[in-house]
N, C-alpha and C positions, 0 to 999 in steps of 0.2 A: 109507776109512771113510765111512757115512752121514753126515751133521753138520746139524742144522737151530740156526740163530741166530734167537733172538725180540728183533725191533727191528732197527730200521733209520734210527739217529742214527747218529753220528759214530764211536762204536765199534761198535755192533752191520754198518754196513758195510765198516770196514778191517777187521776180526775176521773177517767173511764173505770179502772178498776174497781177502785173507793166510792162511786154512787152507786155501780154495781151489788158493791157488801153492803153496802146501806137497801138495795132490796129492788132498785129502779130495774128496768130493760134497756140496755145500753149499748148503743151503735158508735163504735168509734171509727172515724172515716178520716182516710188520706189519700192526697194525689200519687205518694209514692208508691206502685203498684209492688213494687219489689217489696217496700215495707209492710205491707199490707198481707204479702204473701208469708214473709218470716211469722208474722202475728196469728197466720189463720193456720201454720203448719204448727202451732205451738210453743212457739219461736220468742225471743223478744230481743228486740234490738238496741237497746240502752242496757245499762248496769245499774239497778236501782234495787238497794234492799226490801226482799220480802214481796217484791214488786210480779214475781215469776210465778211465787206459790200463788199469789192474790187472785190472778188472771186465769191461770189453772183453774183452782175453786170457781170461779166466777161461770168462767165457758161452761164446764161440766153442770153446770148449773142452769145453764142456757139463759144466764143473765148477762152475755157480756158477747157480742160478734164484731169481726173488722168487715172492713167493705171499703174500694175505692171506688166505689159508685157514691155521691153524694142526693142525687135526687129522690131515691128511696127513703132514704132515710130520712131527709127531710121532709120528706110528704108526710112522715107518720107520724114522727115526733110532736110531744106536747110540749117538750123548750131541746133545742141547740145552743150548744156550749161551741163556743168560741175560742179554740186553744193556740192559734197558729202563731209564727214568729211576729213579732216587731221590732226588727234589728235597729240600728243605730246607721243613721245617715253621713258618708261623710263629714258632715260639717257637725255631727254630735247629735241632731236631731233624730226624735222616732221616725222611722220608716213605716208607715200604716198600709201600703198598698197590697203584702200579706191578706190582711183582716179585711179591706175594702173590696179584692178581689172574692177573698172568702162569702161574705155578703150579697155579693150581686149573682154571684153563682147560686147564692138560695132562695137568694129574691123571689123568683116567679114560685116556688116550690114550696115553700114555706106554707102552714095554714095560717087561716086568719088570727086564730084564735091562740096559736102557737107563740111563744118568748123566745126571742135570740138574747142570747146568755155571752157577756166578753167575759172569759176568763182570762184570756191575756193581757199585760200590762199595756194600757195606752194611757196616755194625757187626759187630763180633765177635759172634758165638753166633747171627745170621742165617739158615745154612748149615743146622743143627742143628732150628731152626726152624720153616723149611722143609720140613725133610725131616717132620719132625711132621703137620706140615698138608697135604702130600701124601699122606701115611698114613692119616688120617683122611678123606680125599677119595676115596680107593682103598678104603677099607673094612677100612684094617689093613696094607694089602699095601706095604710099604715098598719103597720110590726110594731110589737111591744119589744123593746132594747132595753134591758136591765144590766147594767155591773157586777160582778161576783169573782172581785179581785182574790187569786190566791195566792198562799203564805207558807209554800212549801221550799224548805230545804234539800237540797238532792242528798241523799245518805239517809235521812229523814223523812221521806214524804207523805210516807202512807201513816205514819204516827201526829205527822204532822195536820195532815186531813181530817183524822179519826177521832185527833182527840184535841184538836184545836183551840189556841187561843181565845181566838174568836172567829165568826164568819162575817163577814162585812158584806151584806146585801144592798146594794144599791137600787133601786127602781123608781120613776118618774111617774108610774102610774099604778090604777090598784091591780090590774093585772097580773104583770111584771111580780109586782110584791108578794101576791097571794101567792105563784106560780113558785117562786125562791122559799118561800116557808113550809110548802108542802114541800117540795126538794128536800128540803133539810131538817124533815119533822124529826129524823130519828136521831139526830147531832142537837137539836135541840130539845127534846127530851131527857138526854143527859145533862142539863144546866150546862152547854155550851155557850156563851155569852153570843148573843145574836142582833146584829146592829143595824136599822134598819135605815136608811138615807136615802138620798138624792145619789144618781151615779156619777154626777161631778164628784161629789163629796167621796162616793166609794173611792174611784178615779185617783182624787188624791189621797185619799188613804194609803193607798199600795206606794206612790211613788215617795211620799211624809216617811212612811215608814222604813222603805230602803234606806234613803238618805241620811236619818239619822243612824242606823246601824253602821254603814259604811263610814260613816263620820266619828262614830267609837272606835272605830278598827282605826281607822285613819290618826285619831287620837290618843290612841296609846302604843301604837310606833314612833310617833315621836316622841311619846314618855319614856322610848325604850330608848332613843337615840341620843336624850339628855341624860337617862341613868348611864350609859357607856361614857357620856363626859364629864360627871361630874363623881364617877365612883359608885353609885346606884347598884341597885338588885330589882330590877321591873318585875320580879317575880312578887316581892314582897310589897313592890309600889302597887301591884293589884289585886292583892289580898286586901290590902288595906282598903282599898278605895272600892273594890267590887261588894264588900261589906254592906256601903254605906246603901239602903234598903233605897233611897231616893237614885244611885246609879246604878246597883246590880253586877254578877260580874260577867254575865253573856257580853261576848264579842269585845271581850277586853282582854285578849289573848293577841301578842305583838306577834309577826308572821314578816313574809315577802313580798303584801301586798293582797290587797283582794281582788281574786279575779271570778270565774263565773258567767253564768249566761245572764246574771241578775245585776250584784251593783257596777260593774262597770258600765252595762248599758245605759240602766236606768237613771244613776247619777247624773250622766253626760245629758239623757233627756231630763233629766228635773232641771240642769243650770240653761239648756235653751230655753225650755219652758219660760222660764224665769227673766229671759231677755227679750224671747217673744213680748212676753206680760211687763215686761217695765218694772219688773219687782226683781234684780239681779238676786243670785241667790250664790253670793260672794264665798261665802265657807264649803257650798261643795264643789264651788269652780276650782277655786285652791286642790278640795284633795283631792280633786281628780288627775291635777298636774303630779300632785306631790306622791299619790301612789302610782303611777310610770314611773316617777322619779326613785322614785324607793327601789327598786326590783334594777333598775340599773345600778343605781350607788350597792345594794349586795354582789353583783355581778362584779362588779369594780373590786368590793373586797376580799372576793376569792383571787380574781388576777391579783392582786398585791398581795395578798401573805401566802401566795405560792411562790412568786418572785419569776426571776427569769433563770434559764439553766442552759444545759448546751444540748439540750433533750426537750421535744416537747412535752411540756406537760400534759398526765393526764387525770382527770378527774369524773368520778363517779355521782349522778346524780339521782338520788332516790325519791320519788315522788314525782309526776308527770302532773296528774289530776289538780284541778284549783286547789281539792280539799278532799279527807279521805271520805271512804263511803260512796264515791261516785264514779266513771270513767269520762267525765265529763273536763276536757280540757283547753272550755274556750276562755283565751286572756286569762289563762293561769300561767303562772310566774316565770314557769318553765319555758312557757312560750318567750321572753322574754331573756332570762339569762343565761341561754343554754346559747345560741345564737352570740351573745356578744362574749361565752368562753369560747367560741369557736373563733371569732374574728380576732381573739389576742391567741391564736394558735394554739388552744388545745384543743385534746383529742378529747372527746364527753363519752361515756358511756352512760347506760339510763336502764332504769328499771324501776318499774309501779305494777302493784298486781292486778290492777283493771284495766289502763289509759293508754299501756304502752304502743296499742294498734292505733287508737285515735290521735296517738299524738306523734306517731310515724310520719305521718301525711306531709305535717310543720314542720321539722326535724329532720333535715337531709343530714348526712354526713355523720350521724351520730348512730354508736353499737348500742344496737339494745339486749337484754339479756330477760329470759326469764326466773333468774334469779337472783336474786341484790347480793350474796356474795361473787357471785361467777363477775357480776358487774363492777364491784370495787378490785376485782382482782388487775394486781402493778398498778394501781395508780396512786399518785401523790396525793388528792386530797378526795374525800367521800363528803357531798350537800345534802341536807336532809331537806326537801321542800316542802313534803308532803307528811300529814300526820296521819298516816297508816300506824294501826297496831302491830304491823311487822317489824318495822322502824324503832317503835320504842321500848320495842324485847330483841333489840342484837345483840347477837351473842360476840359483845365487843373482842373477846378471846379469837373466833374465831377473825370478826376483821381483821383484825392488828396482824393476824397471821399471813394474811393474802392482799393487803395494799403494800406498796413501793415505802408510800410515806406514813406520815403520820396527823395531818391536817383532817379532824372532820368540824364541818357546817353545820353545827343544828339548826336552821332555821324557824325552826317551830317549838324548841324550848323544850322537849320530849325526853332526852334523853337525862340522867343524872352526874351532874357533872365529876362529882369524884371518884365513881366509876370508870367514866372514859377517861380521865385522866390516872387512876392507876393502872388501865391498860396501855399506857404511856401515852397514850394522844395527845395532840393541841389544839383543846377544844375552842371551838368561837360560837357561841350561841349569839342570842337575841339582848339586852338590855343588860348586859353585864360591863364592868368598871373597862375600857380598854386603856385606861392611863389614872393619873395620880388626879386625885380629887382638884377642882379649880382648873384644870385644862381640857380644852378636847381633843380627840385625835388629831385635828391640826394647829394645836399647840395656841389656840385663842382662850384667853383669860376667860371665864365667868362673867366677871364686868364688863369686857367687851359683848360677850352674847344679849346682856340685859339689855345696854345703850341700845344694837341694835331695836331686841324687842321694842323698846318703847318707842322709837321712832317708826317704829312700820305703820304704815296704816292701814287699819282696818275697813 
């Protein structure tokens, strides 16, 4: 089958890759001429695993071209994929002008008989929409608009596609439907679980399902923030609980916050969503505040158990990227608490083995190194933000020899703590005891934390 994809981010090329190996002819198109050129020189412009061989195979195959021409590609195509941004509006809301622009530029182009395909996340009733405003662009002549929300991991994507959970096919009509089941005859001939709805229903699938992920992440941070007050070990709190077959233990690993081009977005549009609709959707308004708030209060507790001296401090921060596996550094944590060590006067140094360019850009003032000891070298304390496998095979011998101090941050729980503590360090991870069982860090009883809880309202 023909297939043209509009964009060429992070899903719009594993999406282009992976229908490729699956056997289609696949035209991945974007306005960025520059990126389009990286792409056709052999090139790729993101850092995604497995992602470069995949493209390779693919071209040499003559299953796989870029083009920043869009109206070829549309004229030939039997469905266009929909890959482009849907950033988050000021005020928290989706920004759809991306995908709308996207749309009316294919409008006149498009065949009759052809499917526009949104693979990017929008709001329920998008789909519907769309197809409105391609109709009226058309001069009446109605496009089939089907849903085919996807469920890719960056570090993960192309395993994520290939061997997928499920694929959630959305479409309104039998068109649309038929067009998405041949798409994906050969994923569903492996017993890939294949679900067939309405693209409302796809629509909220993708953003149902963010929310509650982000809202596990969100909830065993603060499982991690109660075991440091009450004498706890969140290591052992989510052994136990990730067991239990009805929670699992994916995304129950306590961190600095989730950042990402996915739940911070999406979040923020699932709780407009929700206030548009008259239906508040109170638990992820909360952790939307409460993860900002998270990644400054860690920020905080580097400034404080550094202390003040007659020297500025300096500190080494490893991991840039939201999360390992990608060089993808939008509203990851770094963005965040690298910026407020700077504004209590220290000096940062930085090093990540993929991000460290991308996250240049955000990061003025800060040394970066290409290599995470040259970058703890003299400084007082080393943060672990990111859970790269370089990270949790230091050769803590060699750190201890080349930092000032002896302060490191695990904030990702990676390292073993009687290890770095017989290389004499003073370790601070994630959900461990910071005081005497019945107090918190700020010296409040238990019983006081309760009274609060119950008084809060929900």
């Amino acid at each position: 089958m023909k297939l043209a994809v509009v964009g060429a981010g992070y899903v719009g090329l594993t999406t282009s890759a992976c229908l490729a190996e699956l056997g289609h002819s696949v035209t991945c198109v974007d306005s960025d001429a520059s990126r389009i050129a990286i792409l056709q020189g052999g090139g790729v412009p993101i850092y995604e695993e497995g992602l470069h061989e995949l493209m390779q195979k693919n071209r040499a195959a003559g299953r796989l071209t870029f083009s920043a021409d869009l109206r070829p590609a549309a004229g030939h195509a039997d469905a266009i994929f929909l890959a482009v941004g849907t950033p988050s509006r000021p005020d928290g809301d989706i920004d759809l002008s991306h995908i709308e622009t996207a749309a009316r530029q294919l409008a006149r182009d498009i065949r009759h008989d052809a499917v526009l395909i949104i693979k990017s996340t929008v709001v329920a009733g998008t789909a519907r929409n769309l197809g409105r405003l391609v109709a009226r662009e058309r001069g009446g002549d109605a496009v089939s608009v089907a849903s085919n929300p996807e469920f890719l991991r960056e570090g993960t994507a192309i395993a994520d596609f290939m061997t997928a959970d499920r694929i959630v096919a959305g479409a309104d009509d039998d068109l649309g439907a038929d067009r998405l089941r041949r798409i994906y005859a050969p994923l569903r001939a492996r017993d890939i679980p294949y679900l067939e709805m309405s693209t409302a229903d796809a629509e909220m699938v993708k953003y149902a399902a963010n929310a509650f992920l982000a809202l596990k992440l969100g909830f065993i941070n603060n499982v991690a923030d109660l075991c440091e007050s009450t004498g706890g070990d969140i290591r052992n709190v989510v052994s136990g609980i990730g067991l239990d077959r009805r929670i699992g233990p994916s995304f129950l690993s306590p961190g600095p916050g989730y950042g990402g081009s996915c739940f911070p977005k999406d979040t923020r549009a699932f709780a407009a969503l929700g206030k548009r609709a008259g239906a508040r959707q109170w638990l992820v308004e909360r952790l939307i505040e409460d993860n900002e708030a998270r990644k400054r209060k860690l920020a905080q507790r580097i400034i404080d158990d550094m202390g003040k001296g007659g020297r500025p401090r300096r500190v080494a921060v490893l991991g840039l990227a939201f999360k390992s596996g990608t060089d993808d550094v939008r509203e990851s944590a770094a963005l965040t608490i690298i910026p407020l060590l700077q504004a209590s006067g220290a000096i940062v140094h930085a090093h990540d083995p993929r991000a460290s360019r991308a996250a240049a850009e955000f990061l003025p003032g800060v040394r970066f190194s290409d290599d995470c000891y040259h970058a703890c070298g003299d400084v007082d304390a080393a943060v672990v933000l990111t859970e790269w496998d370089e990270y949790r095979h230091l050769d803590l011998r060699r750190l201890a020899s080349v930092m000032r101090g002896r302060l490191l941050f695990d904030f990702r729980n990676i390292l073993d703590p009687a290890e770095v503590s017989r290389h004499g360090f003073r370790y601070r991870p994630i959900g461990h005891s910071t005081g005497p069982f019945g107090k918190t860090a700020e010296g409040q009883g238990v019983a006081d934390i309760y009274g609060r809880a119950a008084a809060y309202p929900v």
